[in-house]
Backbone as a ProteinNet text record, in pm:
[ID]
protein_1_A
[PRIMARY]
XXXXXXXXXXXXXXXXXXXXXXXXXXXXXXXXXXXXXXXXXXXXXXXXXXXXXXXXXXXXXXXXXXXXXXXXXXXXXXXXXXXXXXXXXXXXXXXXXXXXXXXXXXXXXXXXXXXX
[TERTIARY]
-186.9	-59.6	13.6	-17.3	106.7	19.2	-113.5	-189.7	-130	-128.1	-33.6	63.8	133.6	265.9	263.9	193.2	195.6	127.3	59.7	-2	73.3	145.6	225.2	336.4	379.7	517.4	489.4	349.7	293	295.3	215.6	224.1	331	448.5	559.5	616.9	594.5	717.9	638.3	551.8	496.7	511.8	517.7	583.2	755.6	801	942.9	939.8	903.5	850.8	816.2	750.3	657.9	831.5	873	987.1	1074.5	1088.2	1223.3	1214.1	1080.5	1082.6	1072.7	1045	1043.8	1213	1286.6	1408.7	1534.1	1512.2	1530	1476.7	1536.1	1485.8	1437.6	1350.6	1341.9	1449	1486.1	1614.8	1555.5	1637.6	1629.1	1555.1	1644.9	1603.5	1509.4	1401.1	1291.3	1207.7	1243.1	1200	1065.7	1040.8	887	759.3	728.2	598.3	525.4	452.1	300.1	319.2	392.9	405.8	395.3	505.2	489.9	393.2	303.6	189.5	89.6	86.8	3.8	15.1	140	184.8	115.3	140.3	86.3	-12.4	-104.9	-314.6	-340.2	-249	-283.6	-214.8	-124.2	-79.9	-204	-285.9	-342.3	-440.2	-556.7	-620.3	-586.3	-448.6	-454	-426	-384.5	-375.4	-543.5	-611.2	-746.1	-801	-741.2	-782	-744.8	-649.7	-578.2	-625.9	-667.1	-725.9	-829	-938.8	-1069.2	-1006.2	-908.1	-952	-880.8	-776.2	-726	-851.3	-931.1	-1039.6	-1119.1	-1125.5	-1231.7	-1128.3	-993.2	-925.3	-959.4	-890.1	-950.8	-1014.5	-1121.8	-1276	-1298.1	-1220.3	-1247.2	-1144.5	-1009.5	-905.6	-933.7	-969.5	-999.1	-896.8	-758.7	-671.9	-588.2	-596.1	-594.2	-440.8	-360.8	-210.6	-201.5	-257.7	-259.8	-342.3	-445.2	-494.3	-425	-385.5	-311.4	-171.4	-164.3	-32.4	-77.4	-240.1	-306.7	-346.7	-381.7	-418.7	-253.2	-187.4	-15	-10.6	-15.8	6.6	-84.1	-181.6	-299.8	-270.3	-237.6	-185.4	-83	50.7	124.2	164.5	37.3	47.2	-36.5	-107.1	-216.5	-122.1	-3.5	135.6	192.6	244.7	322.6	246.4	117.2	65.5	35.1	68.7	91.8	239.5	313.5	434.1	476	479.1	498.1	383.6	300.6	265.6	325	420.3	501.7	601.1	678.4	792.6	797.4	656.8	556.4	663.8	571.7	584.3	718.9	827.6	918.7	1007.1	1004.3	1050.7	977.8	890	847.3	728.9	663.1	505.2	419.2	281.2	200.4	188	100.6	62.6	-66.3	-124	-258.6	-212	-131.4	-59	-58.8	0.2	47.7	-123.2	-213.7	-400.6	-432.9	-382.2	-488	-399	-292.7	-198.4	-248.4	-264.4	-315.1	-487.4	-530.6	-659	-704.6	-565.8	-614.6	-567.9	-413.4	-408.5	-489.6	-596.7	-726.4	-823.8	-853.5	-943.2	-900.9	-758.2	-734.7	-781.8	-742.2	-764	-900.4	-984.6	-1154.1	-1195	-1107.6	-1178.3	-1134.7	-1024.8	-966.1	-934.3	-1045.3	-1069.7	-943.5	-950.4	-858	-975	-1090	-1148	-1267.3	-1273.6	-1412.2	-1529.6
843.7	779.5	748.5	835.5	838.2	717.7	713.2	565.2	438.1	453	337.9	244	400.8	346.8	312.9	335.9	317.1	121	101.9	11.7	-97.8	-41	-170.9	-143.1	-45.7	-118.3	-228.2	-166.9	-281.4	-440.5	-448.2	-597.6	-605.3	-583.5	-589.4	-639.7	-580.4	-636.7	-778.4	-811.3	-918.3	-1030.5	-1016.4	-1087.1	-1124.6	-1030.4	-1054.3	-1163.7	-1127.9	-1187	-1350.6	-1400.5	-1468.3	-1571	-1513.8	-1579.8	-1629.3	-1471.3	-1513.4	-1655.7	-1658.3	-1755.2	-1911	-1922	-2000.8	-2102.2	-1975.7	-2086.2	-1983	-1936.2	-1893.7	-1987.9	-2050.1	-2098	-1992.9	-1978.6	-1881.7	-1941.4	-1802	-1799.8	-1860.6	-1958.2	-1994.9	-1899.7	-1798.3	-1694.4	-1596.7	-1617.1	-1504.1	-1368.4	-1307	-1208.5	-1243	-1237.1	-1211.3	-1160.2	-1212	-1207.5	-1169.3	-1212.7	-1167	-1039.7	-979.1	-845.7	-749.3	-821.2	-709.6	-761.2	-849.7	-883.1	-774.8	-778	-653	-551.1	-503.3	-354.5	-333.5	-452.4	-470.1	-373.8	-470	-454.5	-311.8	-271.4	-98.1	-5.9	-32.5	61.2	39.1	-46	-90.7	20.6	-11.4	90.5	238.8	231.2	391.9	457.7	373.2	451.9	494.5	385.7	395.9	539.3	529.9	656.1	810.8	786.2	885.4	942.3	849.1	890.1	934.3	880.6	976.8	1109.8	1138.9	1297.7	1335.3	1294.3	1392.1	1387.5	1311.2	1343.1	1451.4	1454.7	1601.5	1700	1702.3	1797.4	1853.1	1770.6	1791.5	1833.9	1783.5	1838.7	2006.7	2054.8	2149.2	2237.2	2201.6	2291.6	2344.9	2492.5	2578.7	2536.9	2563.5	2536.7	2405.8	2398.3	2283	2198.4	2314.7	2244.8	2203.9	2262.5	2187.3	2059.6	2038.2	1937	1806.2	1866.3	1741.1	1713.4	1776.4	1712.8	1664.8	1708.8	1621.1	1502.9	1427.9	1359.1	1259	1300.4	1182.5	1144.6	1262.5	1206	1101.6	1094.2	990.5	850.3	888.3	750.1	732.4	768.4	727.1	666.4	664.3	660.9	525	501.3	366.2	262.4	318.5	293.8	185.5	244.9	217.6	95.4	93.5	-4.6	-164.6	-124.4	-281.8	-311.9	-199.1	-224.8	-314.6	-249.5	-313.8	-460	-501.3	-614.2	-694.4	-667.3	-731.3	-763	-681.8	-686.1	-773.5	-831	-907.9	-1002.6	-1082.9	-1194.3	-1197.7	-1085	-1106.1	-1172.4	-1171.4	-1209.7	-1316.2	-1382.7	-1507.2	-1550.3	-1426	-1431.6	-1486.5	-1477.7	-1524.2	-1424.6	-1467.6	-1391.2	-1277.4	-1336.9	-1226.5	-1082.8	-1079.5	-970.1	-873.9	-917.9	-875.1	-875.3	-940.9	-901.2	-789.6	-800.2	-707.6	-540.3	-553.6	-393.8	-405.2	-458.6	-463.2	-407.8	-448	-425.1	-262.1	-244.3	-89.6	17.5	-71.1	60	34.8	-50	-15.3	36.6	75.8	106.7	287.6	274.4	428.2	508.6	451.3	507.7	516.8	443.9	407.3	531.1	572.1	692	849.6	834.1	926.8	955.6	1005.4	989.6	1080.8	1108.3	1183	1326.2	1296.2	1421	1452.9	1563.6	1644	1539
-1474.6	-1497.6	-1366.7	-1304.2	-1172.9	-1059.8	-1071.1	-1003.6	-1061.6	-1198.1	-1250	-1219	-1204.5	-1194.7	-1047	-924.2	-817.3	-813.5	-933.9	-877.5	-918.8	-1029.6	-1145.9	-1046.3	-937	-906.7	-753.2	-703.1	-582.3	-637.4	-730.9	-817.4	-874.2	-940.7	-971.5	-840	-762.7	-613.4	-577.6	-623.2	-585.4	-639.4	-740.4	-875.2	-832.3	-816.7	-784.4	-682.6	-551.7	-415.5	-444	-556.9	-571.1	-648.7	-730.3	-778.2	-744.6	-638.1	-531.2	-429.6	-383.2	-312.5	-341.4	-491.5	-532.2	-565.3	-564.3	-584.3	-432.6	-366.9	-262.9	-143.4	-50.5	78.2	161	281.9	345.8	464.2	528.6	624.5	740	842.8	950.1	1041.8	1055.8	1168.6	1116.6	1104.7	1057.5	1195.1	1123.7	1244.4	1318.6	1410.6	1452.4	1392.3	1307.7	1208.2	1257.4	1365.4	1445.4	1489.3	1511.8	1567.5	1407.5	1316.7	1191.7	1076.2	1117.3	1066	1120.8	1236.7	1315.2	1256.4	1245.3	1184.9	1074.9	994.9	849	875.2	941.8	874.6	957.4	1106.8	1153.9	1029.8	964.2	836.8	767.4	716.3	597.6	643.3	761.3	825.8	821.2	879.9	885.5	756.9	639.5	522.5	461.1	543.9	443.8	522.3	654.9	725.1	693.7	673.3	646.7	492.2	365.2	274.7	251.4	396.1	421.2	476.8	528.6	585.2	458.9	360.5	225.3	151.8	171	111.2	135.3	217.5	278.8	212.1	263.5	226.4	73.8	-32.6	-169.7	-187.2	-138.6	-188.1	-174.6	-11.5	4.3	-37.2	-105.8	-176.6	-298.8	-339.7	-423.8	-547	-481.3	-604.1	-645.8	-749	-879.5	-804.4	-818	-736	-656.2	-534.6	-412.8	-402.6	-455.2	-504.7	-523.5	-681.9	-665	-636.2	-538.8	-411.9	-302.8	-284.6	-141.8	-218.2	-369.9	-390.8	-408.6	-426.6	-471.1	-310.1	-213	-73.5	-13.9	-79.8	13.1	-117.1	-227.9	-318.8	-252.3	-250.4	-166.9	16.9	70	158.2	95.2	40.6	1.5	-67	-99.3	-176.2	-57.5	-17.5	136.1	223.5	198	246.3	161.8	14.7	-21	-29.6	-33.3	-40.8	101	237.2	284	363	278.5	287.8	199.4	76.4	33.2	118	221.1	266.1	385.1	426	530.8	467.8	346.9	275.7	220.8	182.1	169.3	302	411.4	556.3	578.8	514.6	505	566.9	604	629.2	538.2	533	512.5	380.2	222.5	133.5	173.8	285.3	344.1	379.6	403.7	406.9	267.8	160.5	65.1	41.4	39.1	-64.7	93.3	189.6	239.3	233.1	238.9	145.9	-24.4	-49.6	-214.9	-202.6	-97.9	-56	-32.8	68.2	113.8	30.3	-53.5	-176.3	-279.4	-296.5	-382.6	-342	-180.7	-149.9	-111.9	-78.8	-89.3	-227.3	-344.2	-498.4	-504.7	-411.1	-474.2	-392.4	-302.3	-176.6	-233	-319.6	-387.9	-482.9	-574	-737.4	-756.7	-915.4	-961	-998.2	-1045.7	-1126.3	-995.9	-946.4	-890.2	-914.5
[MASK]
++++++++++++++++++++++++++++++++++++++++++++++++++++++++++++++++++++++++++++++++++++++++++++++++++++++++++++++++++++

């Protein structure tokens, strides 16, 4: 449930994103994209990174609880990375942004099952 809801609120913001701009102009002064385009895809990476070592972790945590609080932290961190590839495209970047954070929080979930 709680992958769910992580994934329906990534595509939900996208959806919004996708609306907004449609009857929204984008602003004159747009921040510097290429720099937080960069940011983007090293977040996208380091979340996928960061979900290989909670992975090891898991695997090797005896108990059930701690578990799954190392598993919400590595979804949430896979979270954070389509979110802000929405927030790319919300500032008026490019949509590649938003599929390659959509990318790495599917590839965080694919690295970090829920069951043993």
């Amino acid at each position: 449930m709680i992958r769910l809801a992580l994934v329906a609120g990534v595509l939900l913001f996208g959806a919004t994103i996708a609306i907004l701009q449609r009857t929204v102009p984008p602003h004159a002064a747009a921040p510097n994209l290429d720099v937080i385009g960069y940011a983007q895809g090293a977040m996208a990476v380091m979340s996928v990174v960061v979900a290989m070592v909670l992975r090891g972790r898991v695997a090797a945590e005896p108990d059930a609880a701690r578990r799954a609080g190392l598993l919400i932290i590595a979804w949430a961190v896979g979270e954070s990375s389509g979110l802000f590839g929405g927030v790319v495209v919300f500032l008026g970047g490019a949509w590649m942004s938003y599929a390659i954070g959509v990318a790495a929080m599917l590839l965080v979930f694919a690295l970090t099952p829920v069951r043993r």
